[in-house]
C-alpha positions as CSV (number, residue, x, y, z in Angstrom):
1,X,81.2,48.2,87.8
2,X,81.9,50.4,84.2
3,X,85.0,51.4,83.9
4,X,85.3,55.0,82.8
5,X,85.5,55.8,79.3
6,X,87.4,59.2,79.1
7,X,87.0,63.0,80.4
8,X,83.6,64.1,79.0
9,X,84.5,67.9,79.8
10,X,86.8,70.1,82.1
11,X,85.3,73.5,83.1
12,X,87.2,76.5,84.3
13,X,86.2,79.5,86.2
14,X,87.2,82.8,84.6
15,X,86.6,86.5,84.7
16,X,84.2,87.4,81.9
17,X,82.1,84.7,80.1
18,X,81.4,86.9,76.7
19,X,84.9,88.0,76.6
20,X,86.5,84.1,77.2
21,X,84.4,83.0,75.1
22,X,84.8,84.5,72.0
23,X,88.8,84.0,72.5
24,X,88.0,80.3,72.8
25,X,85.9,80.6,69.6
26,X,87.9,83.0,68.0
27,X,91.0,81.3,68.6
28,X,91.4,77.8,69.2
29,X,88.0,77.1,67.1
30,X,85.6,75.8,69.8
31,X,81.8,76.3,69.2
32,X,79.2,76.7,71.7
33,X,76.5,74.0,72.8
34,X,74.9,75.6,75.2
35,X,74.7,78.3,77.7
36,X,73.4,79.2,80.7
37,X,72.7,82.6,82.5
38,X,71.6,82.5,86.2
39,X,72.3,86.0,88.7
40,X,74.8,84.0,90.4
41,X,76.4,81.9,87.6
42,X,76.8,82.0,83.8
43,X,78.1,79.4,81.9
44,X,79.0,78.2,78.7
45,X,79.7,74.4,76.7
46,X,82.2,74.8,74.4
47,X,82.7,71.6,72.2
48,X,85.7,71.0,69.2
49,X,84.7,71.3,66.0
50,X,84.6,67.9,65.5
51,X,82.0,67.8,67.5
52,X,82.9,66.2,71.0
53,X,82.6,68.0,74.1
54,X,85.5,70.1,75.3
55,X,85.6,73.2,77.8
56,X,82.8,74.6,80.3
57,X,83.5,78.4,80.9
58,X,82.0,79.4,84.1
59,X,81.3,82.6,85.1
60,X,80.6,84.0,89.0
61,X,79.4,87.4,88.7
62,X,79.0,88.3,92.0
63,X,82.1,86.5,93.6
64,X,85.2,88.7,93.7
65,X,87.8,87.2,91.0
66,X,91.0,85.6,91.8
67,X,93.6,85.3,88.8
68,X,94.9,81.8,88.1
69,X,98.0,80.5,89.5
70,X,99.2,77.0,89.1
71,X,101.0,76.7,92.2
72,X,97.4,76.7,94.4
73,X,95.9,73.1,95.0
74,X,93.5,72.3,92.0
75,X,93.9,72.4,88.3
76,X,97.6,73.3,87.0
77,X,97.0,73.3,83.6
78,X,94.6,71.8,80.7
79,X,95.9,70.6,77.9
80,X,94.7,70.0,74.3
81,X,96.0,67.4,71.8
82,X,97.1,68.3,68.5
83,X,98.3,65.4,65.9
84,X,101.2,65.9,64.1
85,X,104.1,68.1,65.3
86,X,104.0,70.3,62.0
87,X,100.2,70.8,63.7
88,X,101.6,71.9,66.6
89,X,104.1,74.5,65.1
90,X,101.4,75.9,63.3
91,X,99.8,76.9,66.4
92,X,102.5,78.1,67.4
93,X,103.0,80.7,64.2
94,X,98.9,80.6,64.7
95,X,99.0,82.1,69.2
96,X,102.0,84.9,67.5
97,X,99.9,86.0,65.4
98,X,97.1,86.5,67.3
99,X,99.7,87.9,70.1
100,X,99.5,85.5,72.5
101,X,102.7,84.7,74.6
102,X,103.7,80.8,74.6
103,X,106.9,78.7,75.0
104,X,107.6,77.8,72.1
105,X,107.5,74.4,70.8
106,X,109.4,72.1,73.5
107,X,110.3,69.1,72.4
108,X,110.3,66.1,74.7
109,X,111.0,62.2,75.3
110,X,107.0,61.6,74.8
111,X,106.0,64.3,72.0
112,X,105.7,68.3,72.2
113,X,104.4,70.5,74.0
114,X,102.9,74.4,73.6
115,X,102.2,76.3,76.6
116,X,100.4,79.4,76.7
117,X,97.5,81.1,79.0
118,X,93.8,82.7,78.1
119,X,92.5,86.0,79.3
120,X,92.5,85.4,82.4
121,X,95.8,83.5,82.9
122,X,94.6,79.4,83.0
123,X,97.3,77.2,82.0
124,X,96.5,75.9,78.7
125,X,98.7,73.7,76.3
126,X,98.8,72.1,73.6
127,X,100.3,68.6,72.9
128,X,101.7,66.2,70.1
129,X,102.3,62.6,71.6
130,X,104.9,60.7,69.7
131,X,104.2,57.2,68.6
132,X,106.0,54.9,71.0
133,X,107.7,51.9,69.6
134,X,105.9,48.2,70.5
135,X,106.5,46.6,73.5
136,X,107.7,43.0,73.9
137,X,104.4,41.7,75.1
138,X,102.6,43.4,72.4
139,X,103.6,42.0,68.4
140,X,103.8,44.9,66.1
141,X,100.9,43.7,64.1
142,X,98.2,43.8,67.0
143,X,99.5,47.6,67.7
C-alpha cells in the first residue's frame, strides 16, 4: 500500500463563487486553475502562487445557504502556513488594512497563529511553526 503524500486540496462551500473568489485572489494571492459552472454547482481551483494546489470554492446555487459555524461536526477551521513570524505579522498589518477582523498574532509553545474568517464566515488561519530543537534519537546533523 502507498502511503499518502500530503493534502492535495481542501474545498469549502460558500455563498457566492465570483464574490469569494476574488477575496481569495485579491487577498491572500491565490490564482485560479480552473473552474466549473454546472445549474446545480459552480466551482472554482484556486492554487498558491507558487504554484501547488490550495482551495476548491464551491458554490450551490440552488441550495439555501447556511453560514459557517465551527462548533457543527465537519471542518473547524483551515489553516495556511506562513514561514517566518515577521511573515506572519505582516499579514496581520496586511487583513487591517484590507479591514478584515483577526486575532492578532498569538504566540504559542509550537509557533503562531492568525485567525480570521472570509466572506462568508469559514475559519481560516494562518500559521508560523517554530523550529523544534533535535531529539535524542535524531543527531543534529541528520536534522
Amino acid at each position: 500500500m502507498n502511503d499518502l503524500l500530503g493534502f492535495h486540496h481542501v474545498a469549502v462551500t460558500i455563498r457566492d463563487l465570483d464574490e469569494s473568489v476574488a477575496w481569495y485572489k485579491e487577498l491572500l494571492g491565490f490564482e485560479e486553475l480552473f473552474s466549473e459552472d454546472a445549474p446545480d454547482r459552480r466551482a472554482c481551483v484556486m492554487k498558491f502562487p507558487n504554484g501547488s494546489f490550495g482551495v476548491g470554492l464551491v458554490e450551490y446555487p440552488t441550495v439555501p445557504f447556511e453560514a459557517f459555524d465551527p462548533r457543527h461536526s465537519g471542518l473547524d477551521h483551515l489553516a495556511f502556513t506562513v514561514d517566518t513570524l515577521e511573515g506572519i505579522r505582516d499579514w496581520a498589518t496586511k487583513l487591517s488594512g484590507a479591514g478584515v477582523i483577526h486575532s492578532g498574532v498569538i504566540e504559542i509553545p509550537s509557533g503562531a497563529i492568525l485567525n480570521f474568517k472570509d466572506p462568508d464566515g469559514l475559519a481560516l488561519a494562518l500559521f508560523w511553526e517554530r523550529a523544534q530543537p533535535p531529539t535524542e534519537s535524531a543527531p543534529a546533523d541528520l536534522l
